[in-house]
Steps between C-alpha positions, in 0.01 A plus 500: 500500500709579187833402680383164593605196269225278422618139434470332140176333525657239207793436712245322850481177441126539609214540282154650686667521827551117513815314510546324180521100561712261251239245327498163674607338125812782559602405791541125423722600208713681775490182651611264227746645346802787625451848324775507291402136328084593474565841343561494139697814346330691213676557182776725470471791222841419414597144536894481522764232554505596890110458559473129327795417725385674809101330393664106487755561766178585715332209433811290545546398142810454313524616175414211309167487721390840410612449083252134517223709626591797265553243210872628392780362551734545849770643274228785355413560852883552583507764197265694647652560830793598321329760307462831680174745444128378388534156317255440200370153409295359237162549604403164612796479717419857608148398619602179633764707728230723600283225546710412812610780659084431605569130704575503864788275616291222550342508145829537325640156704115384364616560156814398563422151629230467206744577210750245657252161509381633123917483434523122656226402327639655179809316576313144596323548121860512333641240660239247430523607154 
């Protein structure tokens, strides 16, 4: 009948008739970890001052957090929120930024805890010298 709506076949969450089931490996994820810290984001087309802040504030980081694992400096970090429209960086601070707008929560404190023993051991090494 021409006055009858069909639904969106893309828009069922079935496929063949059959209820679509989450892989077992996917639901331990769920599991683990909440949503918001087992999702990473994807990289914005336009990477401004607001999105780095909004991208460390989610992960709980401070500023000087997200400019160790960004390899700048806190006050570089603070320029950038400052600035307003698309921000341009050299390019391997560009693809570094990119680089983790990819980690989850979890793999950003990772990092995180990684670049800080490779900073006390740095410091240990300076000291002794």
């Amino acid at each position: 009948d021409p006055g009858t709506a069909t639904p969106d076949a893309s828009a069922s969450p079935k496929k063949n008739g059959r209820q679509r089931k989450p892989s077992l490996e996917n639901k331990r994820r769920a599991k683990a970890q909440p949503a918001s810290a087992a999702t990473p984001l994807s990289a914005p087309a336009a990477i401004t001052g607001q999105v780095i802040r909004s991208l460390y504030a989610g992960w709980g980081f401070t500023r000087s957090d997200f400019a160790r694992l960004a390899g700048v400096t806190p006050s570089a970090v603070q320029a950038w929120e400052r600035k307003t429209g698309e921000l341009t960086f050299r390019r391997s601070v560009g693809d570094t930024i990119r680089q983790l707008f990819l980690l989850s929560a979890g793999e950003a404190r990772q990092r995180r805890r990684e670049a800080e023993k490779t900073r006390r051991g740095e410091e240990r090494v300076s000291k002794a010298e």
